[in-house]
C-alpha positions in Angstrom: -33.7 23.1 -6.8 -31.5 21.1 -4.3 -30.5 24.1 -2.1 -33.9 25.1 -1.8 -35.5 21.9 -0.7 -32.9 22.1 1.5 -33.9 25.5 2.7 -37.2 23.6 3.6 -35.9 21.1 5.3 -33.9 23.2 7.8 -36.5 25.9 8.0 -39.3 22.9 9.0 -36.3 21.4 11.6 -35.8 24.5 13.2 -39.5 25.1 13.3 -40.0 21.5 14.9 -37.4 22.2 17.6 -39.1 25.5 18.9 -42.0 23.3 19.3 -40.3 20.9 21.7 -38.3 23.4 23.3 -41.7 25.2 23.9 -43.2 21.8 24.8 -40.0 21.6 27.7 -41.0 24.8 28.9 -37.3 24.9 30.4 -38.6 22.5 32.7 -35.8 20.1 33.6 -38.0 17.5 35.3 -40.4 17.4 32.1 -38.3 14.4 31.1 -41.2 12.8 28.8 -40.2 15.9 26.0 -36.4 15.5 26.5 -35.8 13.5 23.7 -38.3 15.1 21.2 -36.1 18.2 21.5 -32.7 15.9 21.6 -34.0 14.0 18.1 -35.1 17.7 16.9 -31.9 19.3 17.6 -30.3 16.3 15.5 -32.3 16.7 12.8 -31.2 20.8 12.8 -27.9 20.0 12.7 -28.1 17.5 10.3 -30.3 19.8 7.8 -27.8 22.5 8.8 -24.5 20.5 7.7 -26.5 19.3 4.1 -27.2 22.5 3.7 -23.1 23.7 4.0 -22.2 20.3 2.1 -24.0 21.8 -0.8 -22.8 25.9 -0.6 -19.9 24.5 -0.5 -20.0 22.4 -3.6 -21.6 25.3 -5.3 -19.0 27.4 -4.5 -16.0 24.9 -5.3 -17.9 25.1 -9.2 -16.8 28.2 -9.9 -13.0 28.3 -7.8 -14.1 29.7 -4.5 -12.6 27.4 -1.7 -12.6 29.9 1.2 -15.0 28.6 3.3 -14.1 24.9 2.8 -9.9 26.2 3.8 -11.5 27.5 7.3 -13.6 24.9 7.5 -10.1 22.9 8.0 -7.9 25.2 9.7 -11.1 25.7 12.3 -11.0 21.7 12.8 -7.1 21.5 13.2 -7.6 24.8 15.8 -9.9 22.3 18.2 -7.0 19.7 18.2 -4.9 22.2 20.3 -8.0 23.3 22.9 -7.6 21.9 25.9 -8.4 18.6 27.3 -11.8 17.3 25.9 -15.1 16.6 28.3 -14.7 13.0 29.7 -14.0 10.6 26.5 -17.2 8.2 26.2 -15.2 5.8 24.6 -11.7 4.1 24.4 -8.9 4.6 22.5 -9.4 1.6 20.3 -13.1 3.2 19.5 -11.6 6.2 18.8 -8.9 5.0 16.7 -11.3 2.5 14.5 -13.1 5.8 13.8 -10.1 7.6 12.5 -9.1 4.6 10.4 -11.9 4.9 8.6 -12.2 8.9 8.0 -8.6 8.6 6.8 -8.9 6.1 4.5 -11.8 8.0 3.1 -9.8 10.8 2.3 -7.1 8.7 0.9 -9.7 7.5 -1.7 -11.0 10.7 -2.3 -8.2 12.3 -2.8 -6.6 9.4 -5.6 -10.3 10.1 -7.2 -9.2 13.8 -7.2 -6.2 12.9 -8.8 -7.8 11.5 -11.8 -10.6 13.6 -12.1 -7.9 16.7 -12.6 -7.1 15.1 -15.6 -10.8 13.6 -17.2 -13.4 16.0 -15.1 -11.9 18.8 -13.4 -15.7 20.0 -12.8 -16.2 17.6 -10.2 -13.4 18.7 -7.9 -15.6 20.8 -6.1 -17.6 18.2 -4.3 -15.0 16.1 -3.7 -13.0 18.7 -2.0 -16.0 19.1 -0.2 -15.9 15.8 0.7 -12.5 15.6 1.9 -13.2 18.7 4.2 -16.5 16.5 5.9 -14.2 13.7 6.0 -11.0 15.4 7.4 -13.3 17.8 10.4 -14.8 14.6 11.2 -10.8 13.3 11.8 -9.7 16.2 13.7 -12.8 15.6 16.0 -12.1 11.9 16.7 -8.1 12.6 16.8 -8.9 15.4 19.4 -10.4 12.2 21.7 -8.1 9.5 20.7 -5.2 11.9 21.9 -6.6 12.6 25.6 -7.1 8.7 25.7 -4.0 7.7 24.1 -0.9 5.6 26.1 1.2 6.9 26.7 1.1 10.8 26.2 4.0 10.7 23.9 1.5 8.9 21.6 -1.0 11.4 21.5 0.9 14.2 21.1 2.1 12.4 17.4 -1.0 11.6 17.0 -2.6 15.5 17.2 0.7 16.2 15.1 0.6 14.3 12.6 -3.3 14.8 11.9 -2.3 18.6 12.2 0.3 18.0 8.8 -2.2 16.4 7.3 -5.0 19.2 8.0 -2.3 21.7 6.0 -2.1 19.1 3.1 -5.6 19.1 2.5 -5.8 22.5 2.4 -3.2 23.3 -0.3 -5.4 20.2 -1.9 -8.7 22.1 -2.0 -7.2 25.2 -2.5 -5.5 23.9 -6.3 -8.4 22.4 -6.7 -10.6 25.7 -6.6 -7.8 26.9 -8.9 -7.8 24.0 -11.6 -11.5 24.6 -11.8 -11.2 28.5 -12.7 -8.5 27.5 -15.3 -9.5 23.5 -16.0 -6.9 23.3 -19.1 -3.9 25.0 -17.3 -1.6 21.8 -16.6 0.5 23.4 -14.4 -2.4 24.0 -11.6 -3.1 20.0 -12.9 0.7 19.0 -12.3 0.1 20.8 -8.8 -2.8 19.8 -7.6 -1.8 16.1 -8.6 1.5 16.5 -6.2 -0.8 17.8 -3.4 -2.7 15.0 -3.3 0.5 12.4 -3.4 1.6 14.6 -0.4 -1.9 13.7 1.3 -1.4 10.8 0.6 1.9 10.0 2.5 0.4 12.2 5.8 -2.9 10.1 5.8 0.1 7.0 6.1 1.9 8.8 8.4 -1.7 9.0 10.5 -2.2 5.5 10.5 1.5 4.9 11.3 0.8 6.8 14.9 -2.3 5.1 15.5 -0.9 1.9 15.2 1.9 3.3 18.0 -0.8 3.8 20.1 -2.7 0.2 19.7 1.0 -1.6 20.4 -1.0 -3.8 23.0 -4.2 -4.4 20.4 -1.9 -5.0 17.6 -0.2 -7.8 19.7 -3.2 -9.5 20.8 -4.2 -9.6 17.0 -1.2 -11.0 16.0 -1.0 -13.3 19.2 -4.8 -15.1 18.0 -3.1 -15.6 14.2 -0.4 -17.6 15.7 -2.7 -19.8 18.0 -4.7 -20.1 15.3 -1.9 -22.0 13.4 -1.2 -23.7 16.5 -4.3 -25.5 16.6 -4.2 -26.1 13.2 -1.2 -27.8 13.3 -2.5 -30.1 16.2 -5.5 -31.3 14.1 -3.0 -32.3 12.0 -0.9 -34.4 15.0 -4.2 -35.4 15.8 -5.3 -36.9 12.2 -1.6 -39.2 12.8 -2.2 -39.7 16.0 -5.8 -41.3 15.1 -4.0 -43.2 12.3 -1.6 -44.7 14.6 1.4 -43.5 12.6 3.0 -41.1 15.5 6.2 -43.3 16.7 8.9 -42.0 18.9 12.4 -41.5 17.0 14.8 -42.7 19.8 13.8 -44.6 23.4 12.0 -42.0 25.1 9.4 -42.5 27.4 6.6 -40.6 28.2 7.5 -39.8 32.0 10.6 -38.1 30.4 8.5 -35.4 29.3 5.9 -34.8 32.2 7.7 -32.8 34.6 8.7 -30.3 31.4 4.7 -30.3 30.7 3.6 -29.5 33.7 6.2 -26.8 34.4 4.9 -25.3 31.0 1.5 -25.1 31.9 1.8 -23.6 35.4 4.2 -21.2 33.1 0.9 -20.3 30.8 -1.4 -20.4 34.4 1.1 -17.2 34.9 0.9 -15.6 31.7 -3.1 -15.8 31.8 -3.1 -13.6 35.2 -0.6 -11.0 33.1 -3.2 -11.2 30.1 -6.5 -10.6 31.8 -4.7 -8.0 34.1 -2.9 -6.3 30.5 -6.1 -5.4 29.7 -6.6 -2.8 32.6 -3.3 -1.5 32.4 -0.7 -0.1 29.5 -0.3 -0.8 26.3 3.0 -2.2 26.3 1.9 -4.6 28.9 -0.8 -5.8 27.5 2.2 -7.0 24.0 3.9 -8.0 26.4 1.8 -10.2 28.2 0.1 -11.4 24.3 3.6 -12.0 23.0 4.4 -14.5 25.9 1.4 -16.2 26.0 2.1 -17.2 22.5 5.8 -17.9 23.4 4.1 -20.6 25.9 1.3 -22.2 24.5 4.2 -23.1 21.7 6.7 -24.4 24.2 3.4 -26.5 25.5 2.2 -27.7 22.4 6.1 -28.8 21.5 6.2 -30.8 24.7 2.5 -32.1 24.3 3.3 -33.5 21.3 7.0 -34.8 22.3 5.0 -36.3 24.9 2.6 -38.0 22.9 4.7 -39.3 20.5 6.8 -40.9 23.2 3.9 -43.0 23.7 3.9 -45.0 20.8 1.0 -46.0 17.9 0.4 -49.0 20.2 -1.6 -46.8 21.9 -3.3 -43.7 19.6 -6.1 -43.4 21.9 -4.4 -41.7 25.0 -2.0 -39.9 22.2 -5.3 -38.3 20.7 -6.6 -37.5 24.4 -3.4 -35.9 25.2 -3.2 -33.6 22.1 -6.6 -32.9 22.4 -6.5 -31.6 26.0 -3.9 -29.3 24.8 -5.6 -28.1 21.7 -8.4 -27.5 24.1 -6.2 -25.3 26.0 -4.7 -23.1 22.9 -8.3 -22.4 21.6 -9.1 -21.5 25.0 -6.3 -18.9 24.8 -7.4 -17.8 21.1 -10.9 -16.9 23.1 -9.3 -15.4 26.1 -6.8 -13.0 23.7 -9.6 -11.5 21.5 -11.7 -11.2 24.6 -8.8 -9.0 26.3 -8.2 -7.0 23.1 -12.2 -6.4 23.2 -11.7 -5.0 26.8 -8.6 -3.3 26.6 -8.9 0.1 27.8 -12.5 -0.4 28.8 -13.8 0.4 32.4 -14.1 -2.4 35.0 -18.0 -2.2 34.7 -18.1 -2.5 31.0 -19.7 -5.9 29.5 -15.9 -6.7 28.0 -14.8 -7.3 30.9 -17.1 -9.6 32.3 -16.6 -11.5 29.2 -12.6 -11.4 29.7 -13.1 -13.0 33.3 -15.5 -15.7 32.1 -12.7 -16.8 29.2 -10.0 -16.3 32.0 -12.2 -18.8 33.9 -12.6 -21.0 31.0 -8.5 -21.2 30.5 
């Protein structure tokens, strides 16, 4: 009953898309019916792929795989064409994308696993699944390779999504062969190694995505570490307020304020490198994370050599002092995940305004 409501479904789609390509006429400047046939044509193709989710399901019942195995090698045959039309979005988009389809095969495919040994009948949709999940991969890696820095990157990328195309087709291929023979424990003892095999290439996916996000990756790690930073300062800032922060030898505070302010033109510097990281590479843009961290620590050391210098006698100015530099570290948290949100975005994209504004801020 399921394949014929589905029938219906495409049969009323492609009947509602004649009527707004009739309404268009062909007309280019009838812009009012553009997106009638746009929506129309979506709702086609999505009726159209329900309709292959399901043959394909039906056919995985009885052992019959071949059109799920081209469906796969037709999806890893687009990652070789030629360069794609101009990328709408960035790496990083791209790359969030394939996270996600390959983690869904991953689970799918550990769900295959045990349902070789409990259910074997229900291998057929999940292969099905993993070949939705895997063209939709191919698709995204296909972009994420033209956007990738630098090139290197997305030709392991393409490869390695490529090894991982021929593991899931050994996958759905013993699992079309367990079904026609669900007691034989050597197609269960096979199909169970294919899927640790898909396993380790889905890894091996992530692993060059992660190559390719160097930059992100750094920023990520760079706002963690501020974020202990000013942690650590409410806690300076709790003594300070308690008036138990003394100096440990005869130090004075006008030992210590050439250092700070040689440290802070130092971060002034590293800001410039950050904001501009975000436009350029991504090995600039860890760089420029990874020493912004390196001096918003040297600055909080010094800020808080500095305050301590001071003496309890006078816990006021030490909490001022730690406070305008906590100020300036969570000013810096802001400014990295705002450059990670732009990085690799246009100059006119709304990222970046927001990147100049926390630049401003800093």
């Amino acid at each position: 009953m399921n394949i014929l409501d589905q029938t219906k479904t495409l049969s009323e789609s492609a009947l509602q898309m004649l009527y707004a390509a009739k309404e268009g006429g062909g007309n280019p400047k009838a812009a009012h019916t553009h997106y009638a046939i746009s929506e129309a044509a979506q709702l086609m193709k999505e009726a159209v792929d329900d309709i292959m989710v399901t043959l394909n399901e039906a056919a995985s019942e009885g052992g019959m795989v071949g059109g799920m195995v081209e469906a796969i090698a037709e999806a890893m045959g687009r990652l070789d064409e030629g360069t794609p039309p101009e990328p709408e979005g960035s790496f990083v988009d791209y790359q969030t994308t394939m996270v996600k389809y390959s983690k869904a095969i991953a689970i799918t495919t550990q769900e295959m696993m045990t349902k070789s040994v409990t259910c074997p009948e229900e291998l057929g949709g999940l292969a099905s699944q993993v070949t939705v999940d895997y063209s939709q991969l191919a698709h995204q890696g296909h972009l994420a390779a033209a956007t990738a820095e630098p090139k290197e990157v997305g030709f392991q990328i393409k490869t390695r999504v490529q090894e991982l195309g021929h593991g899931c087709i050994y996958l759905v291929q013993k699992a079309g062969a367990l079904q026609m023979s669900p007691t034989d424990s050597f197609s269960k003892r096979e199909l169970i190694e294919c899927a640790r095999a898909v396993t380790e290439k889905v890894a091996m996916v992530l692993s060059a995505l992660q190559a390719g996000n160097k930059g992100t990756q750094a920023c990520i790690t760079a706002a963690s570490a501020v974020s202990g930073i000013i942690a650590d300062l409410d806690t300076t800032i709790m003594f300070a307020s308690a008036g138990t922060l003394n100096p440990e030898n005869e130090e004075t505070f006008a030992d210590h304020r050439e250092s700070i302010l040689k440290t802070a033109k130092a971060l002034v510097e590293d800001t410039k490198l950050l904001v501009s990281g975000a436009a350029s590479s991504q090995d600039r843009l860890a760089q420029a994370a990874q020493s912004s961290v390196k001096t918003i620590t040297m600055l909080t050391d010094v800020v808080k050599i500095g305050a301590t210098s001071m003496g309890s006698d006078d816990p006021e100015t030490q909490v001022v002092l730690i406070n305008a530099v906590r100020d300036v570290a969570k000013a810096l948290a802001e400014l990295i995940s705002a450059t990670k949100c732009a990085s690799g975005k246009p100059a006119d994209d709304p990222s970046m305004y927001q990147l100049k504004s926390a630049a401003k801020v800093l």
